[in-house]
C-alpha positions in Angstrom: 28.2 -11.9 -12.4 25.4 -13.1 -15.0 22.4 -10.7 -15.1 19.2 -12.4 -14.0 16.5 -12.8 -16.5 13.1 -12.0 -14.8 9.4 -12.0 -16.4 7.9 -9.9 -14.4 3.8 -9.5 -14.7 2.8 -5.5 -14.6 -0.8 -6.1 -14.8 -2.0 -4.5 -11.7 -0.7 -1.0 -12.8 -3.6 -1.1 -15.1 -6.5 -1.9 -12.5 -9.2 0.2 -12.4 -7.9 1.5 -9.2 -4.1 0.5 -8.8 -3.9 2.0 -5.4 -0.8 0.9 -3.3 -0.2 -2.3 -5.2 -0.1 -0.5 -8.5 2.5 2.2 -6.9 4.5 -0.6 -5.6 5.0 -2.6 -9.1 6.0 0.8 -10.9 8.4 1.2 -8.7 10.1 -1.7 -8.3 9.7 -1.9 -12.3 11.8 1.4 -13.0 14.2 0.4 -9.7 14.8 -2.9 -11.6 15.1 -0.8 -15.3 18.3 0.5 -13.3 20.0 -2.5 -12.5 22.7 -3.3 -15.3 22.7 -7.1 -13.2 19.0 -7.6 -14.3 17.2 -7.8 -17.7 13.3 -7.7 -17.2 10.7 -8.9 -19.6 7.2 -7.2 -19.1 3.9 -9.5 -19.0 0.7 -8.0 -19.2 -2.8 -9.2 -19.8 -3.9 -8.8 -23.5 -3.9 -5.2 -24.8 -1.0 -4.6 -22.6 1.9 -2.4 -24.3 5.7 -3.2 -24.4 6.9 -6.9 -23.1 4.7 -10.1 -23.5 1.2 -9.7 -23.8 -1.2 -13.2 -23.2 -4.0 -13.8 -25.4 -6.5 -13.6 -22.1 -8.3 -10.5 -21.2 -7.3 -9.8 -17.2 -10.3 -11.4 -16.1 -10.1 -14.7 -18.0 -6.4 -14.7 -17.3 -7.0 -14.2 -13.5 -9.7 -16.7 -13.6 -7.6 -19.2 -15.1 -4.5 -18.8 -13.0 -6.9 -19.2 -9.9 -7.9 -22.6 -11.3 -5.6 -24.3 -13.4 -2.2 -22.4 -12.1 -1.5 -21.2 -15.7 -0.8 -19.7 -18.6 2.7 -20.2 -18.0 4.5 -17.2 -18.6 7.7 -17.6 -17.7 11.0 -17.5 -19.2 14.9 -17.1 -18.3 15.7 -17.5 -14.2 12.2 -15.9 -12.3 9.1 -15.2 -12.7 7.6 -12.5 -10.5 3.9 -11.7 -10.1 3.9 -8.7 -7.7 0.1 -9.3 -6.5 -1.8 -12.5 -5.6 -2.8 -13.7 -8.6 -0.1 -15.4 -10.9 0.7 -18.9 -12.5 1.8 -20.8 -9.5 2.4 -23.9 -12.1 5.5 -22.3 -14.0 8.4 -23.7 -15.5 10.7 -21.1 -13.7 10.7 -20.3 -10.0 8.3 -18.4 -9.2 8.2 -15.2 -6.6 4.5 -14.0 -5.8 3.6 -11.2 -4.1 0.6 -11.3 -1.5 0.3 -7.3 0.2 -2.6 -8.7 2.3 -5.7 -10.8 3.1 -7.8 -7.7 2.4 -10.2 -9.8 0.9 -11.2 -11.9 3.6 -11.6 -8.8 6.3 -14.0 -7.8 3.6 -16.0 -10.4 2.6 -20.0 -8.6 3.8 -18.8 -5.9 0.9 -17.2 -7.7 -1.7 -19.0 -9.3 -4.8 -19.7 -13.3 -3.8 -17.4 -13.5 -7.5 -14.4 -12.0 -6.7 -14.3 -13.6 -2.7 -14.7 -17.2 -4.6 -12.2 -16.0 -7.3 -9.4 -14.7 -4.3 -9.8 -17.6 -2.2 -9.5 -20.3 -4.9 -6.2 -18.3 -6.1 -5.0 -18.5 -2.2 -5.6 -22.2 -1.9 -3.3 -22.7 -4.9 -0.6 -20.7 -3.7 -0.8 -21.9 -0.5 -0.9 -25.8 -2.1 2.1 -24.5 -4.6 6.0 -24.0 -4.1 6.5 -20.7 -5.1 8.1 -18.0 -3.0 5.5 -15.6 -1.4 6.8 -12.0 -0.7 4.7 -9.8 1.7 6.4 -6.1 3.3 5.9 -6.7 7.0 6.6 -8.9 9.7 2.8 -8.5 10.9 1.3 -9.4 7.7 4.1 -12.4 7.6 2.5 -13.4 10.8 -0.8 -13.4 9.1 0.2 -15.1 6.2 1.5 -18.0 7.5 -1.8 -18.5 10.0 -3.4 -19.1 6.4 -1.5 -21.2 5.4 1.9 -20.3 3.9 4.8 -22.5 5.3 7.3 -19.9 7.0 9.8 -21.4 5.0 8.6 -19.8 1.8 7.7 -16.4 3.1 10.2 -13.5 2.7 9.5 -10.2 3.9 11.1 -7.0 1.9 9.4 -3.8 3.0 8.1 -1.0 0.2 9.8 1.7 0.3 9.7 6.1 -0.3 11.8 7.6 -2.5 14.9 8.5 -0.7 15.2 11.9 -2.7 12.1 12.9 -1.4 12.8 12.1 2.1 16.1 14.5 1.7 14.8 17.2 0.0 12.1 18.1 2.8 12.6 22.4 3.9 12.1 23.1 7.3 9.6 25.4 7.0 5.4 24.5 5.7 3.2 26.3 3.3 1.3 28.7 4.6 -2.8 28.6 5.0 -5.7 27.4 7.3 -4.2 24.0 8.8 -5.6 20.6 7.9 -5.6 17.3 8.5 -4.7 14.7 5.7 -6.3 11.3 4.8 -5.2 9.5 2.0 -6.3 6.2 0.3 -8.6 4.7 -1.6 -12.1 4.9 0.1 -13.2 2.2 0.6 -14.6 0.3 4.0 -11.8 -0.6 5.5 -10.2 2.7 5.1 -12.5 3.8 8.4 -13.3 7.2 7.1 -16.7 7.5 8.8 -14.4 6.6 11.8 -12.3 9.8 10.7 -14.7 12.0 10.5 -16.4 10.8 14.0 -13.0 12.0 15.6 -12.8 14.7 13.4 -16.0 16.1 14.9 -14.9 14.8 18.3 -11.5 16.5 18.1 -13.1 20.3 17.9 -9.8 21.0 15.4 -12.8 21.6 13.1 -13.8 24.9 15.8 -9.7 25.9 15.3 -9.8 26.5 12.0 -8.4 23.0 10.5 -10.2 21.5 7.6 -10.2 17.7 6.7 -8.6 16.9 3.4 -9.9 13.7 1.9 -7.4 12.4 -1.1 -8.2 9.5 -2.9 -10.0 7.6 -5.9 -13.1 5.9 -5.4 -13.1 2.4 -4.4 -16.1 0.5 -3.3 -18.9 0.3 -0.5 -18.0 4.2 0.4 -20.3 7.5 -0.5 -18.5 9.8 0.4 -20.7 12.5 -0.2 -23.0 10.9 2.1 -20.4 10.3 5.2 -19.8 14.0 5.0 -23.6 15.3 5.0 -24.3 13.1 7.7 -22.1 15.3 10.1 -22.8 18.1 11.9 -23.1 21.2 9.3 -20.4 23.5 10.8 -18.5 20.1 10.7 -19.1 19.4 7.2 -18.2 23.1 6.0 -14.2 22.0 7.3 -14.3 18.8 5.4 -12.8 19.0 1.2 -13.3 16.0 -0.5 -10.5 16.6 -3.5 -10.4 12.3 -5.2 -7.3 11.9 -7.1 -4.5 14.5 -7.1 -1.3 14.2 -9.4 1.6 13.0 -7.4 3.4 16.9 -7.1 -0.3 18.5 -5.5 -0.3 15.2 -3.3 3.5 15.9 -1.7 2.3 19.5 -1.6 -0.6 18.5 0.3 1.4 15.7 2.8 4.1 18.5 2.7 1.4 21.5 4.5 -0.4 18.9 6.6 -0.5 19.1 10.5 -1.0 15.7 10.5 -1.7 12.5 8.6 -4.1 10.6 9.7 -4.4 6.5 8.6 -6.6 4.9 11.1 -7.5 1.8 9.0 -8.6 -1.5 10.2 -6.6 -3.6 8.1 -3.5 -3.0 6.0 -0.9 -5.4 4.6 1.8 -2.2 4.6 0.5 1.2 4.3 2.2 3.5 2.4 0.7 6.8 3.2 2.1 6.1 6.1 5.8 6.1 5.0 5.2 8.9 2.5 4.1 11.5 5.1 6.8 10.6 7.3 9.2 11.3 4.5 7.7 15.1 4.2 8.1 15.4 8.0 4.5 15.1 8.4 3.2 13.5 11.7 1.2 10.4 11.2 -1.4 8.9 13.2 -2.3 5.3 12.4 -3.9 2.2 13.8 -1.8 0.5 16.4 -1.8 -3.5 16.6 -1.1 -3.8 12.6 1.2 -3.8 9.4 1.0 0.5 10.0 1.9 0.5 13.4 5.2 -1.6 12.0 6.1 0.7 9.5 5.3 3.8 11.2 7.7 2.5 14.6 8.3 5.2 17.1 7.4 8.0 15.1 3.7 7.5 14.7 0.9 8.0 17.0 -1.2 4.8 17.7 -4.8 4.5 18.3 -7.8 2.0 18.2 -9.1 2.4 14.5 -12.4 0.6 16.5 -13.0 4.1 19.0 -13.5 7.5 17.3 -12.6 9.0 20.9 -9.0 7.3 20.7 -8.3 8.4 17.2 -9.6 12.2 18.4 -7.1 12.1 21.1 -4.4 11.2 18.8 -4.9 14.0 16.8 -4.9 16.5 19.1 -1.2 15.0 20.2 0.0 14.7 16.9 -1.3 18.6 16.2 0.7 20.0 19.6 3.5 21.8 19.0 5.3 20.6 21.6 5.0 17.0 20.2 5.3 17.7 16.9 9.3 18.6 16.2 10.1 15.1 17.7 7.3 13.2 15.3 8.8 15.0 12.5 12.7 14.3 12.9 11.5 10.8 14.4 9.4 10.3 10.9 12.2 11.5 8.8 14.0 9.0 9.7 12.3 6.5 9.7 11.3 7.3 6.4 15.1 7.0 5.4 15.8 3.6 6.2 12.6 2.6 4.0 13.7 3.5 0.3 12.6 2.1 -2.8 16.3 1.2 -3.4 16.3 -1.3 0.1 13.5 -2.5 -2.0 14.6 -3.5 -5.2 18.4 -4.4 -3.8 16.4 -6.8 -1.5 14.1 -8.0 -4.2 17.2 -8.8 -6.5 19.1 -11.0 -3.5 15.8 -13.1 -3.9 15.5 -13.6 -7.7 19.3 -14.8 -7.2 18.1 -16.8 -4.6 15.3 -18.4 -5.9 17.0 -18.4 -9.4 19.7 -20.2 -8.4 21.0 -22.8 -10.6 19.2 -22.0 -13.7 
């Protein structure tokens, strides 16, 4: 068998914050550097390094794609843009990426620019052929309510390193216990929701702190959340920003729980990664999280602080927890970044078929 020639654009691993779209390219960029069947060409925006770089800065070359469906950049069998914005007026088949409709949940904190600039680039995907990829049957669901003609929406989950998920001892760090959030803060992250059942919880009274892990985003002080709270509330609350991936599996790995109860999510990862350090997870029921996290999560309302205070008192008893771990860590096995990139392969054939 022929290996498939694929441009694939790498752009968003250079956004000011990459967040879970920026983890998902890089790895399905070094999963596909493995494949002997594939040969990848990497596009970037101009200053980019290695591959093809185009002539645009990001913003022009986003701007552009949203209104004239090019720069073409493709070449050989498929072109994949892992993110909304991409030419959708190639001369290769074209997969595109869309993790969620984030920005239309968020339009009373977004810039008026870049709501005009997402919505123009979703009425020209949604008016083009090319194949739109999104990780969950929920967000599927969604995707096709906008727009997208079932026909040309396949859904391949993101996945967790599988090492990871094997390599997990039975046995966590010692030290006062926590709870974990992880993501980028901004709104729809509901960390003032968080921190309401944090409070509500009294875990705060036991000894566990709050952990907060994650770059800034937008529309969130996080400074000010915390001093609004109770003061004996806000001494168990550590605000840490980014960590370096080995002090972030330390920190999923000593958690009693992670806690994800976000009001909108197209996957979710921190989800799957805690699961994968046997971690129990609470996260919002009804959504993309609830689909990853299956059985082994605890659902709540992301809308009432009370729910989400109940949850983590469940996901924090003893007796509960040795069945949300084992039930996590295996969940967390059948979601690898392998499944991903096998899966995403089968479609370039797919879609490249022919040329």
């Amino acid at each position: 068998m022929s290996a498939v020639k694929v441009t694939l654009i790498v752009e968003t691993m250079r956004h000011r914050v990459p967040g879970g779209i920026g983890v998902a390219t890089q790895a399905l960029r070094d999963g596909l550097s493995e494949h002997d069947d594939v040969s990848v060409v990497e596009y970037w925006a101009r200053g980019g390094t290695g591959g093809r770089s185009s002539m645009l800065p990001q913003p022009l070359l986003y701007e552009a794609w949203s209104r004239f469906g090019r720069p073409q950049v493709g070449g050989g069998d498929v072109l994949h843009a892992p993110m909304l914005f991409g030419p959708t007026a190639d001369r290769v088949p074209t997969v595109l990426t869309v993790h969620d409709l984030a920005w239309r949940d968020e339009q009373d904190v977004r810039s008026s620019r870049s709501v005009r600039l997402h919505e123009r680039m979703w009425r020209r995907v949604v008016a083009s052929e090319v194949t739109v990829v999104t990780s969950t049957e929920v967000m599927a669901g969604s995707l096709v309510e906008a727009g997208i003609p079932a026909g040309r929406c396949v859904v391949i989950p993101l996945g967790v390193s599988s090492r990871d998920v094997h390599e997990v001892g039975e046995t966590l760090p010692s030290g006062n216990p926590y709870v974990l959030s992880v993501s980028t803060l901004e709104p729809r992250k509901n960390l003032a929701g968080l921190l309401k059942a944090f409070e509500l919880s009294g875990l705060w009274n036991d000894g566990y702190e709050l952990i907060i892990v994650g770059p800034d985003g937008w529309e969130v002080d996080v400074s000010a959340l915390v001093g609004s709270q109770p003061r004996e509330v806000a001494q168990q609350v550590r605000v840490l920003g980014y960590v370096s991936d080995v002090d972030l599996a330390e920190l999923y790995r000593g958690a009693g729980v992670a806690a994800y109860p976000s009001f909108s999510e197209g996957f979710g990862l921190p989800v799957l990664e805690a699961m994968s350090w046997g971690t129990p997870v609470l996260t919002s029921s009804g959504g993309s999280t609830a689909e990853v996290a299956g059985a082994a999560g605890v659902l709540v309302d992301p809308s009432q602080p009370a729910d989400i205070a109940a949850g983590l008192l469940a996901a924090v008893d003893p007796a509960r927890r040795k069945a949300l771990r084992a039930a996590g860590l295996a969940r967390a096995a059948e979601l690898s970044w392998d499944r991903h990139v096998e899966q995403t392969v089968d479609l370039y054939r797919t879609v490249g078929n022919g040329r």
